[in-house]
N, C-alpha and C positions, 0 to 999 in steps of 0.2 A: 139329249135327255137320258142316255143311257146310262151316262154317271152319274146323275142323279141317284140311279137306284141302288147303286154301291152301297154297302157297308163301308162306317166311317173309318179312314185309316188311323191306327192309333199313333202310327209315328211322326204322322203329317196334324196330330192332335200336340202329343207331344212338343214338337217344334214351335207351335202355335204359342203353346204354353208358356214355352223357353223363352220365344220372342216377347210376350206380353211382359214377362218376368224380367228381363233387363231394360226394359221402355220405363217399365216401373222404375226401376232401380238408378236408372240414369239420369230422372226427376229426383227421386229422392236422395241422391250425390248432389247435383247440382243447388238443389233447396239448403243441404247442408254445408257444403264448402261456401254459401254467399250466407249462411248463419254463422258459421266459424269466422269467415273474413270481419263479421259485425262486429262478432265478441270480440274479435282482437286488436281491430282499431279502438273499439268503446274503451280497452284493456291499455292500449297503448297511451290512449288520453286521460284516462283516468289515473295510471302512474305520473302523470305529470301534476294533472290540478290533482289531484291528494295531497298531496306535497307543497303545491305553490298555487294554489286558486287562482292566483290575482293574475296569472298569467292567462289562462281563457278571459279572464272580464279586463284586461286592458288591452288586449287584441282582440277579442274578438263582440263579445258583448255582455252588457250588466248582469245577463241573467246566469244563474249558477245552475249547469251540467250535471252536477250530483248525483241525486236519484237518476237521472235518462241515462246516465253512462253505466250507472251501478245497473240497472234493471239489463241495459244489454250484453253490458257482462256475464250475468247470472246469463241469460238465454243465449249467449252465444255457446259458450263452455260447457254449460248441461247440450247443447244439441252436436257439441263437438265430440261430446262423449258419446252422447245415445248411440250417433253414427260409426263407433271404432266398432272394425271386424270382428274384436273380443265380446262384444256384448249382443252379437248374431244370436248365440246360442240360449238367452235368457228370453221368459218372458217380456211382453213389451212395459208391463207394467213396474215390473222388477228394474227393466233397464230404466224406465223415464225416473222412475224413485233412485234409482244409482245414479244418474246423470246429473238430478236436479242436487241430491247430497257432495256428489263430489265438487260442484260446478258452487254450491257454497263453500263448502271448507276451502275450497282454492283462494274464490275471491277474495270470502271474510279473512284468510290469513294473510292475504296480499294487502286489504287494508288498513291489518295489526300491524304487518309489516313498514307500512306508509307510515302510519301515528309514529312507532320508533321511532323512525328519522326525522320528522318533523317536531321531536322531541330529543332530540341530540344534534341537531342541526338547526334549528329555527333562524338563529342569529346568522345565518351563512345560505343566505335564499339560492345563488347557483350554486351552490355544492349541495343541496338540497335537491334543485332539480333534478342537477344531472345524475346523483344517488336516487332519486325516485324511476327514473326510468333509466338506469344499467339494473337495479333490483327487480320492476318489474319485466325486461328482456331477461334477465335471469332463472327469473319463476318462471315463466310462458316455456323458456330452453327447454328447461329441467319436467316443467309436465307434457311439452311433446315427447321428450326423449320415454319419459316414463309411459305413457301410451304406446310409442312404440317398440316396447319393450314388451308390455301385457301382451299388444296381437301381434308381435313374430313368436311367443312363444305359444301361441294358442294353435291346436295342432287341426282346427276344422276352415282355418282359413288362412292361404298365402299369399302374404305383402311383399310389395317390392322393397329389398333391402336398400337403406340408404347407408352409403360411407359415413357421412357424418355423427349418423344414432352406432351402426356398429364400432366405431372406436373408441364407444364406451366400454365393452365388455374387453378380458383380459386377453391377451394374444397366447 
């Protein structure tokens, strides 16, 4: 009982704190890396039926994916953003409004992008496919590399360098 009567220690408070704070954070990584895996399958199938529908409804079934793939698109990509290091430093409100605006211009350009093709390709259904999704692995490349680009230059938080993103920049 005698420690009981202690005064609290601030650094055994501290620690407490510390520990609470990455229990936090280690939920809230895991909730976002199985939101980003969403967006990106929803992203990966959607580059294909944008392009060639008839290929989800002659394998898989009559009903048309559209809207469920487009919605987990927008919500995978807006929480793939929210979660970059670079947007630690903002409001939450300010990040979920950046998050949800870039995770539209991405999609909606990726689906301007689809109509193209499906508009200079129409008559040529595999070359059609296989141009809907090398274009959408293309976009997905080029907006991880450009995320990882915003947080290795953001100086309040250090990412593991990847080879692959640094041999974009000049030698």
């Amino acid at each position: 009982m005698a420690g009981s009567s202690q005064t609290p220690d601030p650094d055994n408070n501290l620690i407490n704190a510390d520990l609470e704070r990455r229990e936090i954070f280690k939920f809230y990584e895991m909730f976002s890396v199985t939101a980003t895996l969403q967006g990106r399958v929803a992203y990966l199938l959607m580059s294909i039926h944008a392009v060639n529908p008839y290929i989800m409804k002659s394998f898989f079934t009559n009903y048309d994916p559209k809207n469920y793939l487009f919605i987990n698109m927008l919500y995978g990509i807006a929480i793939m953003i929210y979660c970059r290091p670079s947007m630690y430093a903002i409001s939450k409100f300010n990040r979920a409004a950046f998050s949800i605006l870039g995770s539209l211009m991405f999609n909606h350009s990726s689906m301007l992008c689809y109509e193209w093709l499906v508009e200079k390709f129409s008559d040529r259904p595999y070359l059609l496919t296989f141009f809907g999704f090398l274009s959408g692995r293309i976009m997905m490349l080029h907006l991880l590399a450009y995320c990882y680009h915003v947080d290795s230059r953001y100086r309040g938080f250090h990412i593991r360098p990847y080879p692959e993103y640094e041999s974009m920049y000049r030698q």
